[in-house]
C-alpha positions as CSV (number, residue, x, y, z in Angstrom):
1,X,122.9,110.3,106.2
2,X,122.7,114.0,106.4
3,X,119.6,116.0,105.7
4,X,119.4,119.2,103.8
5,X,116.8,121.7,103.5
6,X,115.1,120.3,100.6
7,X,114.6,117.2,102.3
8,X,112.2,118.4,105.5
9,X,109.4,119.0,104.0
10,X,106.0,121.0,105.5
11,X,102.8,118.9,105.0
12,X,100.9,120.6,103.2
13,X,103.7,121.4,100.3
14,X,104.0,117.2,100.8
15,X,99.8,116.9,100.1
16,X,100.5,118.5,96.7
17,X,104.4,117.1,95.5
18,X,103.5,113.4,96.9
19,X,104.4,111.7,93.1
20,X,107.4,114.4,93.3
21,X,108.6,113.1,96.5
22,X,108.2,109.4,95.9
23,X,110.4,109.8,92.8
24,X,113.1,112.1,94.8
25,X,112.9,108.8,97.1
26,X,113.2,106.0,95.3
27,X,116.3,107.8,93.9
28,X,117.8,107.2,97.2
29,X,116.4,110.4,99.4
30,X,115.1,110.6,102.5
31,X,112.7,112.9,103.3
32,X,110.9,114.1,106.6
33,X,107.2,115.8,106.7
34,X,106.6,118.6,109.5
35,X,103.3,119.1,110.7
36,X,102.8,122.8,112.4
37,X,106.8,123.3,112.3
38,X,107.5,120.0,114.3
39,X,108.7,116.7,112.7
40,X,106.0,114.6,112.0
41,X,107.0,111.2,109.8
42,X,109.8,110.1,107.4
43,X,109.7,109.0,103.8
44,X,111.9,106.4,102.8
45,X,112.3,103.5,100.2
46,X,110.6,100.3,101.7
47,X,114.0,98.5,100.6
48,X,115.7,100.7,103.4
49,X,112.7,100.5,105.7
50,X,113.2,96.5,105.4
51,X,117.2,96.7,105.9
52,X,116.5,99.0,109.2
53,X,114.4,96.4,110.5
54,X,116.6,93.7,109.5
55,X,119.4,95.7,111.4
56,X,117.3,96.1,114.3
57,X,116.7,92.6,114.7
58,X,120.3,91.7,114.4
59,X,120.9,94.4,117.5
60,X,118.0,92.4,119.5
61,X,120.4,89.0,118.8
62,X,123.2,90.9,119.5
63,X,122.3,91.7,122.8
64,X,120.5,88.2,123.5
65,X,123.7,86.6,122.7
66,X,125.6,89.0,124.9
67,X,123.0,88.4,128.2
68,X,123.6,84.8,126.9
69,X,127.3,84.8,127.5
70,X,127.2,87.0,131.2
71,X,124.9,83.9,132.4
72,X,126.9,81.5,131.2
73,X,130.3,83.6,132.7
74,X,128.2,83.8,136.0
75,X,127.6,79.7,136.0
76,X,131.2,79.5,135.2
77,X,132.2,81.5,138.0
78,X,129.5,79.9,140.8
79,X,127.1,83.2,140.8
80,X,124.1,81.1,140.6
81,X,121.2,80.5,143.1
82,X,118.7,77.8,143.1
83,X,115.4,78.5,141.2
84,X,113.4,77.2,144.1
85,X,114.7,79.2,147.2
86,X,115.0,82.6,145.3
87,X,111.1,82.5,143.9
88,X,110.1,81.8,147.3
89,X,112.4,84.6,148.4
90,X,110.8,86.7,145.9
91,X,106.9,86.1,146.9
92,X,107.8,86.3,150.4
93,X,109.0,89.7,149.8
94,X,106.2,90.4,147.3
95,X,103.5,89.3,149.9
96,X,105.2,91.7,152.4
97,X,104.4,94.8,150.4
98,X,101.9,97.0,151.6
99,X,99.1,96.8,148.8
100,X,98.5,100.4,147.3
């Protein structure tokens, strides 16, 4: 979604039109609040807010499901090491370290 002019809005012009802006939202904008010039927060329906994070978590799956498949591919292809021997490898190596 592109933003206009009208829809960045400075905070203290956003203290005074709050009921204005909620309305302009709900309609479907989006609006952001600047704080000394700089982008501060975002306005938006709670609707939206709900279907970003709904999104968000299907990304997270996504990419689970993706990591899922690679292990399986490496199993598939013999690219696996025993649990055992590489922790030991790992606090061997870990125990090594200098501590800071």
């Amino acid at each position: 979604m592109a933003f206009t002019a009208s829809d960045v809005v400075p905070l203290t012009q956003a203290r005074a039109t709050l009921s204005d802006l909620v309305e302009q939202v709900k309609a479907g904008a989006e609006k952001i609040i600047t704080k000394n010039g700089e982008s501060y927060v975002a306005i938006i329906d709670s609707r939206r807010l709900d279907y970003y994070h709904q999104l968000e978590c299907e990304r997270i799956h996504l990419l689970l499901i993706d990591d899922a498949a690679k292990g399986l591919d490496d199993i598939a292809a013999g690219k696996v090491k025993d649990a055992r021997t590489t922790l030991a490898a790992l606090k061997r190596r870990r125990a090594a370290k200098p501590q800071a």
